[in-house]
N, C-alpha and C positions, 0 to 999 in steps of 0.2 A: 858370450859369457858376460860381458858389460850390461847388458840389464841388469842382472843381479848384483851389481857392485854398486852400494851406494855412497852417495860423493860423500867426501870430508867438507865437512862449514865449519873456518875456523872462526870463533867468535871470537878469541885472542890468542896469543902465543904464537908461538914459532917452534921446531925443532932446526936447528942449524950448531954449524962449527964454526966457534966456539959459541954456547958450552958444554953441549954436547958431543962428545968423544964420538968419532967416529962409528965404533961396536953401537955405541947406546942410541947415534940415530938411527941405522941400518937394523937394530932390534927393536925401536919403536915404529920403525916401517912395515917390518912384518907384523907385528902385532894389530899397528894398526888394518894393514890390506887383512888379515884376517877378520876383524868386525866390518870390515866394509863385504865382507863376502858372505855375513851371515853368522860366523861363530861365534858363539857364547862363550868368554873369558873368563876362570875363575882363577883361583889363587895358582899358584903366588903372582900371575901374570895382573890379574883384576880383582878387585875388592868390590861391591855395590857400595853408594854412600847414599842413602836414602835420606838423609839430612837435607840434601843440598835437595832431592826432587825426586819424581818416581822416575825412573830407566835411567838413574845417574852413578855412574861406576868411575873408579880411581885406576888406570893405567899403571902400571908400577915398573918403572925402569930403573935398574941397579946400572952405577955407570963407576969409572974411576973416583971414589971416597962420596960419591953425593948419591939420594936417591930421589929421581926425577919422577917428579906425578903429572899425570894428565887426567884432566876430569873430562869427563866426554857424556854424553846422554845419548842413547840408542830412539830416534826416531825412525816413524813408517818410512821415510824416504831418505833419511841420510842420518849421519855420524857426527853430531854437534861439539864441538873443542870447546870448552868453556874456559881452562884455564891450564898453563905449564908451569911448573915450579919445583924446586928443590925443596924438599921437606926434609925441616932439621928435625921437627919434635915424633913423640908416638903419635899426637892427633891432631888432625887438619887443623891448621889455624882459622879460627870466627873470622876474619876477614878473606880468606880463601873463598870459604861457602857465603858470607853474603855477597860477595864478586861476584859467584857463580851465580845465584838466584837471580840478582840482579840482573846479568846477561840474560839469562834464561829468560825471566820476565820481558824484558826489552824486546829480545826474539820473539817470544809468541806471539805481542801483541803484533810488532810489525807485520807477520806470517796473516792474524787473523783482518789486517788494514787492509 
């Protein structure tokens, strides 16, 4: 069954305690091994944020008073982490998504080196 699981690349972030509660990494674990096994995330778990690139979706973790985002992009071979953070406002902060592109960008070209 490990062929079809594909790996997590974290291009930054971390889930660990502290700051994430205990519940909220243990439910971003499964969330996550579910995209590494192939499923398609939608609400309230995943949002798409097509802003940032094409196969780029928002992770959504409700934890003790914070709500924890992970940006991730769904490649042929693996689960790219782009970025973790608590989101105060209704919409991604402009420097969230040009972080993200910017990773992005940096990945491909290394990938295509």
């Amino acid at each position: 069954m490990d062929e079809i699981n594909k790996p997590l690349v974290w291009l930054h972030g971390e889930v660990k305690t502290p700051p994430f509660s205990q519940e909220a990494r243990i439910e971003t674990g499964v969330l996550l091994r579910r995209l590494q096994q192939g499923e398609n995330l939608a609400l309230p778990h995943s949002r798409p944020i097509p802003n940032i690139g094409a196969r780029c979706h928002e992770l959504r973790v409700r934890d003790a008073g914070k709500n924890w985002r992970i940006i991730y992009r769904i490649d042929e071979d693996a689960i790219l982490i782009l970025e973790v953070f608590n989101k105060t406002t209704r919409t991604t902060p402009a420097s969230v998504i040009d972080t993200c592109q910017k990773r992005l960008s940096k990945y491909d070209k290394d990938v295509e080196d």
